[in-house]
C-alpha positions in Angstrom: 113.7 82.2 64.2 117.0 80.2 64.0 117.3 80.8 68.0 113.5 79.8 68.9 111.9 78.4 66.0 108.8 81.6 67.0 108.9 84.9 65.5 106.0 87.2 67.3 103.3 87.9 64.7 103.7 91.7 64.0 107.2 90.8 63.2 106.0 88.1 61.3 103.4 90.1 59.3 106.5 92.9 59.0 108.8 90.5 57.8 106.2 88.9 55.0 105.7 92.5 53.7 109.1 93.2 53.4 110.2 90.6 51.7 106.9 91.2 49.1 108.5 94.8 48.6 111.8 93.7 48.3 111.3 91.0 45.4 110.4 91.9 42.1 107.4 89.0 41.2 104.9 88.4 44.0 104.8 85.2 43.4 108.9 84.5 44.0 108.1 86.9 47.2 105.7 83.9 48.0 108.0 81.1 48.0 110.5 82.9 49.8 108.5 83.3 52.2 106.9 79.6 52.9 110.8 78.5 52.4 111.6 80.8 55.2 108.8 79.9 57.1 108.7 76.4 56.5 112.8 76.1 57.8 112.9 78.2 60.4 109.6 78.2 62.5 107.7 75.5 64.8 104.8 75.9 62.4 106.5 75.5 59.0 104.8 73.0 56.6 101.6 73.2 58.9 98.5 75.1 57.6 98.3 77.7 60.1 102.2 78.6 59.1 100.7 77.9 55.5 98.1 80.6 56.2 100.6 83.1 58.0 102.4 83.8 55.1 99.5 83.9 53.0 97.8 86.8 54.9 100.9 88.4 54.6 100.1 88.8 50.4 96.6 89.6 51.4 94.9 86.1 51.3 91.9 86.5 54.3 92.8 90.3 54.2 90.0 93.1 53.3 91.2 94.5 50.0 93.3 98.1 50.8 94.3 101.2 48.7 96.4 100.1 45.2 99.7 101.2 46.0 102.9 99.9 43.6 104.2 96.8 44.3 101.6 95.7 46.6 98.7 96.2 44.4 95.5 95.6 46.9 97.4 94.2 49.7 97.9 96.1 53.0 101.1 97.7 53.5 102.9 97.4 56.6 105.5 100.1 57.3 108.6 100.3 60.3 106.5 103.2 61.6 103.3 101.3 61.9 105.1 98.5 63.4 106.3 100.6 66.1 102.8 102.0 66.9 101.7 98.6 67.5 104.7 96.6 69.0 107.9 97.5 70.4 110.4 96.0 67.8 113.5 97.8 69.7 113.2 95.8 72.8 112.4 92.5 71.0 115.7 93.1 68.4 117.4 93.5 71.4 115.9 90.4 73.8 116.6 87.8 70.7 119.9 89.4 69.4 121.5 87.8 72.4 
């Protein structure tokens, strides 16, 4: 993000979850987030970069499985993020 001010959206969506899982209250998991967000990318304090990270704790998101620390919201593992996007080569295109 600091790089390109873009992150690609699964990575995005990946990044939002992790940091949910990662935080003990939701709701500091939240502002972590939008501080992240609104920094380091093009969209920050703009309501689609607004609404990014607030699918990422399941706002416009069909309610899932409970599951600790995510309650409702949809998990997002590094395995399903592999099935659907190939975080190896991307790590290694913006580590440069």
């Amino acid at each position: 993000m600091v790089n390109t001010g873009k992150m690609h959206g699964y990575m995005r969506m990946y990044w939002g979850k992790k940091i949910l899982e990662w935080s003990t209250e939701p709701e500091k998991a939240f502002q972590k987030a939008l501080y992240l967000n609104n920094k380091y990318e093009l969209d920050g304090r703009d309501p689609n970069g607004f609404a990014g990270v607030a699918w990422c704790f399941g706002k416009h998101d069909r309610p899932w499985v409970t599951r600790p620390i995510f309650g409702n919201v949809r998990f997002m593992s590094f395995e399903g993020l592999r099935r659907k996007f190939d975080a190896d080569a991307y790590a290694t295109r913006h580590s440069q």
